[in-house]
N, C-alpha and C positions, 0 to 999 in steps of 0.2 A: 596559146593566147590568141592565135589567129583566127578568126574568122573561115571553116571550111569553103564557104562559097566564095570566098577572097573579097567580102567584103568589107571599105574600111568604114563605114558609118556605123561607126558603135559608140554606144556612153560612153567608154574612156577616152576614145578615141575624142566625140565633142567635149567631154569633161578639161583634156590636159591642151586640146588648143583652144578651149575659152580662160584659161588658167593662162596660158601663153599670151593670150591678148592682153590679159588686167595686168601680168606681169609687166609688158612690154610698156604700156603705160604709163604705169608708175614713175619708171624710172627715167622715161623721156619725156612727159609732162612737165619736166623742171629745165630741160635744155633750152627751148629759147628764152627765160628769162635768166638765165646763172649770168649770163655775161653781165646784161644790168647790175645783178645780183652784188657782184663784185666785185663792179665800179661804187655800187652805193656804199660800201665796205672796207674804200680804197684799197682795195687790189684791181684796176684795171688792166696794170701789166704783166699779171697772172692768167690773162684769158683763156690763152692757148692748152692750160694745164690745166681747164676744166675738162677737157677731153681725152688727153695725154694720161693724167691719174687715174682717172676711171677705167681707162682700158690695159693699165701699167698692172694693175691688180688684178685685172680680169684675165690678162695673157697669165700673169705670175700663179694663179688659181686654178686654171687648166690643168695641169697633172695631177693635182689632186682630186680635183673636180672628175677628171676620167679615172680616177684609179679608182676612189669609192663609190663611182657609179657601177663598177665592175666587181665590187665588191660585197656594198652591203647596200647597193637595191637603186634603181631607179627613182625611185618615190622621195627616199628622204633628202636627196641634195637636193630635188626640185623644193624641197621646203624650206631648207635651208638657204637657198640664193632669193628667194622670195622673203625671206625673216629678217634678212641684210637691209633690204628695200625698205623694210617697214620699219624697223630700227633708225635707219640712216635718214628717213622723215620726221624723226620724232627730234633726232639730233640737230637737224639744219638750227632750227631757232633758240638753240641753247648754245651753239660754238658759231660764234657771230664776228669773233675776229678772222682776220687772214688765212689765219696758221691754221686756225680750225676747220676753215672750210676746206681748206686743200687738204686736208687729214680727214675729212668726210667724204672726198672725192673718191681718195686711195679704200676708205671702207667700202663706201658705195658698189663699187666695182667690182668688188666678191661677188656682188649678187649678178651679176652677167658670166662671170666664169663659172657658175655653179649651175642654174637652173637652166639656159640652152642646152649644154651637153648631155646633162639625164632627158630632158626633153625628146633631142633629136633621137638618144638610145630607145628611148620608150616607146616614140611612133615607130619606129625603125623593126622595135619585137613583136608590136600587134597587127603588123602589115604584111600583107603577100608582097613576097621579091617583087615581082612584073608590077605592082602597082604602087614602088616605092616612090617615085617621083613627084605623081600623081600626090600621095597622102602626105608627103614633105614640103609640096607645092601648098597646099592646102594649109595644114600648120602655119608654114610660113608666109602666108598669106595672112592667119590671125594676127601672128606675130606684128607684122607689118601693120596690121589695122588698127594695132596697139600703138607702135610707131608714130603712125597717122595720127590718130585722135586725139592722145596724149599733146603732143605742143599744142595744137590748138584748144584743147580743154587747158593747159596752164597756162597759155596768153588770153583765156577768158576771163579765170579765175582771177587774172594777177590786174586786169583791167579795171574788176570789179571790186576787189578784194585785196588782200595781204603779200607776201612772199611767205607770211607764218602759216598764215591757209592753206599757199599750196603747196608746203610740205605738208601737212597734216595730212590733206586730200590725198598726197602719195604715198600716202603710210597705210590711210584706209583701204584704197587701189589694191596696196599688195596684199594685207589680212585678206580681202576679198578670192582672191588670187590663190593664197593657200588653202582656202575653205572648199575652192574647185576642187583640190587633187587628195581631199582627205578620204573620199571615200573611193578614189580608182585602184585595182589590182596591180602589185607587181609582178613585175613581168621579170624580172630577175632570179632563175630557178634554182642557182648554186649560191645563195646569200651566206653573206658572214655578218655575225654581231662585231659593231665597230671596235676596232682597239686604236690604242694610240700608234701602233707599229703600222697600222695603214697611210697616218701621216708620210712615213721617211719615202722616199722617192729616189730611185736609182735613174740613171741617163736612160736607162731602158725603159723606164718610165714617161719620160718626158713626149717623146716623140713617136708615131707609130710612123717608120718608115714610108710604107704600101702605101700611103696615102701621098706622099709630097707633091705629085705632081697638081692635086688639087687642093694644095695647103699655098701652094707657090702664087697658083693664077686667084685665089682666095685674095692673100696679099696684097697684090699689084690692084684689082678689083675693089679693094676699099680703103687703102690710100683713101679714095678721092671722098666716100663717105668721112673720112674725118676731117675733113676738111671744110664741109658742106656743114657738118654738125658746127663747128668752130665758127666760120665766117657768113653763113647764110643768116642769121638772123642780124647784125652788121649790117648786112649787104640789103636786106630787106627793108630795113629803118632806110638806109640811104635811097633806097627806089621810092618810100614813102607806103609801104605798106603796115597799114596800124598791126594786125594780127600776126606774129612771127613767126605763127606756126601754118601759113599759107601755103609755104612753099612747101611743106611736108603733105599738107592735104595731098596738093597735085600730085606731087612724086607719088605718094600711096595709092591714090585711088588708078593712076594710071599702069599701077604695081597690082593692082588686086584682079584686073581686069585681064591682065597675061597670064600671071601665076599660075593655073591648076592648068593652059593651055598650055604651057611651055612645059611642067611637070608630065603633062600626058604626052606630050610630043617627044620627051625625052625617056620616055616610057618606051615609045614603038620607032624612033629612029637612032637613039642612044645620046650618051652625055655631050659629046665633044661637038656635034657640029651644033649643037645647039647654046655652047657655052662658046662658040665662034661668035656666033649672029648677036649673041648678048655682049659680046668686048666690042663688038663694031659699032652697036649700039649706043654704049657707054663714053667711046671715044669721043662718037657725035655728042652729045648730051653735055660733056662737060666744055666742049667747044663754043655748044649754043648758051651755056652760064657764062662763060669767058666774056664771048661778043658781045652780046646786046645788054645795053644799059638801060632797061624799061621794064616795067613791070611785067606785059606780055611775054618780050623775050626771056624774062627768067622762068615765069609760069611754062612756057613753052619748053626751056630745056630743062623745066621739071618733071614734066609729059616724058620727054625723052629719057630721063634719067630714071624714071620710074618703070620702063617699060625694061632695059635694058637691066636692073637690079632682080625685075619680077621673072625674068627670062634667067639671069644667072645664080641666083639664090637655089630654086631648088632642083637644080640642073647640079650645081656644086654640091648641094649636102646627096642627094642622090649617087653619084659619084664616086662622092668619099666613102659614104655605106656600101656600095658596090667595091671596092677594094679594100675594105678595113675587113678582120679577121674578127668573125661571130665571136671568140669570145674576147676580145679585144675591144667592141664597138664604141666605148666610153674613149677608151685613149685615142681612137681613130679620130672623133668626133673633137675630143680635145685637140687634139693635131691642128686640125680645121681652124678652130675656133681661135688659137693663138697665132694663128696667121691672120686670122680676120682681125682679133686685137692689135696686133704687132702693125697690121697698116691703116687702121682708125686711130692708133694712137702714136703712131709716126706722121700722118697726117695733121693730125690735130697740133702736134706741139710746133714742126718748123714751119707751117703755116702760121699759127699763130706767134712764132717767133720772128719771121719775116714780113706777117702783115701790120702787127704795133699800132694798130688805131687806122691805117694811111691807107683811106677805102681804094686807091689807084693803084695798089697791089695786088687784090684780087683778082681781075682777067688772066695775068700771068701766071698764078697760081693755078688756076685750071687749068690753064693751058698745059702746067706740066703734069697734073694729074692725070689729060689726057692723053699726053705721053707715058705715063703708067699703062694703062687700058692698051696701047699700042705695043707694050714691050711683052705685055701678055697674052696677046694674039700673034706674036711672032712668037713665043715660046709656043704656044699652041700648034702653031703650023708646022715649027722644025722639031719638036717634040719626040718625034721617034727619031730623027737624024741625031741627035744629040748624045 
């Protein structure tokens, strides 16, 4: 499936990260308003659990998600995590009590443990080794642009418009999304037709070893994103910003403008010194959210924060592909991806269990996040003494 002259710009290759991007969309286009969402709904003191849920499913989904990526194809879990999206839009405006929404959270969230992991496998099989970074950088740059866009297209929509709209709109998003990846090649050469015994999942399943060491710094590294998904649109209302998806712009765009730079640099000088300069990065970043109480100063450690994500993203998934076993690379990538879950949604809940409406909790909240980013750069540097 590679490319002989190692190049990566090919249809599938633009096909499944323009797929990545409407995916990513989707699903984050409803983030900065759910909190309103469910306050208007009385559940305010649920907030924390709209992020917690979502990623409680997404980590739980992970070995399935890599084992039938390994099994029967690349292609159909990226449709299947994309079909969750479109479903779980159609649902928001019909389970309108409490119970419901938190039950559409925990759905919701299938579709992030399923469609990243075939994703990352798929760019991973149509790329030259030397230029995996580089085309993960890339991806995940769509990804992100998805990220980006998304809130601020659902704090337009909801300005103008519904909360029924914009679930609708993120149910279209995703149809969209699968209509990308219907006509790209799998790249999966030994497929099986699905059975149900692909379900059961042994402990050897769950985890690929070879990878921990960037499953670990994964972790510690997005802590602080869930935390930022949780509290940043709060935090934005209180600085007095109308759009809540502002602070996403910045982070993104200052994220899109590193990315294929740090990908290529981790190309020719390798993963780790360059997943250094992104923990130090980050440290700073959630230091300058902590301090300053102004719009500037948040935009500003949006800047930083973005820079520092765009530097470590595809520094990490490159990494992980670099020690995961070729025929392993769904469970490897799963590996990854429930440590990414496991600290967006350990973020998400005792931040939002300790911050409870009382906006003079948040600086100390990053503060320890940034002490995360710090406990992972010290794992980094004694790494091989250990």
């Amino acid at each position: 499936m590679k490319d002989k002259k190692g190049s990566i710009y090919t249809i599938n290759f633009a096909l499944i990260s323009l797929s990545s991007l409407l995916f990513s969309a989707s699903y984050n286009m409803l983030i900065p308003e759910l909190p309103a969402y469910l306050s208007s709904i009385n559940g305010a003191e649920y907030k924390g659990l709209i992020i917690s849920l979502f990623t409680l499913t997404a980590g739980l989904s992970r070995p399935f998600s890599g084992k039938l990526t390994d099994t029967i194809g690349r292609k159909p879990v990226i449709v299947i995590g994309a079909m969750v999206c479109l479903v779980s839009g159609f649902l928001y405006p019909i389970l309108t009590t409490v119970s419901g929404f938190l039950f559409l959270r925990l759905l919701h969230g299938f579709s992030t443990g399923f469609s990243p992991t075939a994703i990352s496998a798929y760019v991973s099989d149509i790329i030259p080794k030397e230029r995996w970074g580089e085309a993960l950088g890339i991806q995940g740059l769509c990804f992100s642009t998805g990220l980006a866009l998304g809130p601020a297209l659902g704090s337009y929509i909801k300005l103008y418009y519904s909360f029924d709209v914009l679930f609708y709109i993120s149910s279209c998003i995703a149809l969209i999304s699968i209509i990308m990846v219907v006509g790209i090649k799998e790249t999966l050469v030994h497929k099986k037709t699905f059975s149900f015994s692909d379900l059961r999942i042994s402990k050897n399943d769950i985890i690929a070893r070879e990878v921990l060491p960037s499953a670990i710094i994964t972790f510690l590294a997005y802590i602080g994103f869930g935390v930022i998904l949780t509290l940043i649109p709060d935090w934005s209302d209180h600085l007095g910003i109308i759009n809540k998806g502002t602070f996403f712009i910045a982070f993104t765009v200052s994220s899109l403008l590193i990315r294929v730079i740090a990908g290529k640099i981790s190309d020719a000088y390798g993963r780790i010194p360059v997943i250094n300069i992104g923990l130090v990065i980050l440290f700073i970043a959630l230091i300058l959210i902590g301090y300053f109480n102004t719009i500037r100063g948040l935009l500003i450690g949006a800047v930083f924060y973005g820079l520092a994500m765009g530097i470590l993203s595809p520094a990490l998934n490159a990494w992980t592909v670099d020690m995961s076993n070729p025929n392993n690379r769904g469970k490897a990538m799963a590996t990854m991806y429930i440590a990414l879950e496991a600290g967006i949604g350990l973020g998400a809940f005792f931040s939002g269990l300790y911050y409870q409406d009382v906006i003079s909790t948040i600086p100390l909240i990053m503060y320890i996040c940034a002490g995360m980013a710090a406990v992972g750069l010290f794992y980094m540097l004694c790494r091989k003494k250990l």
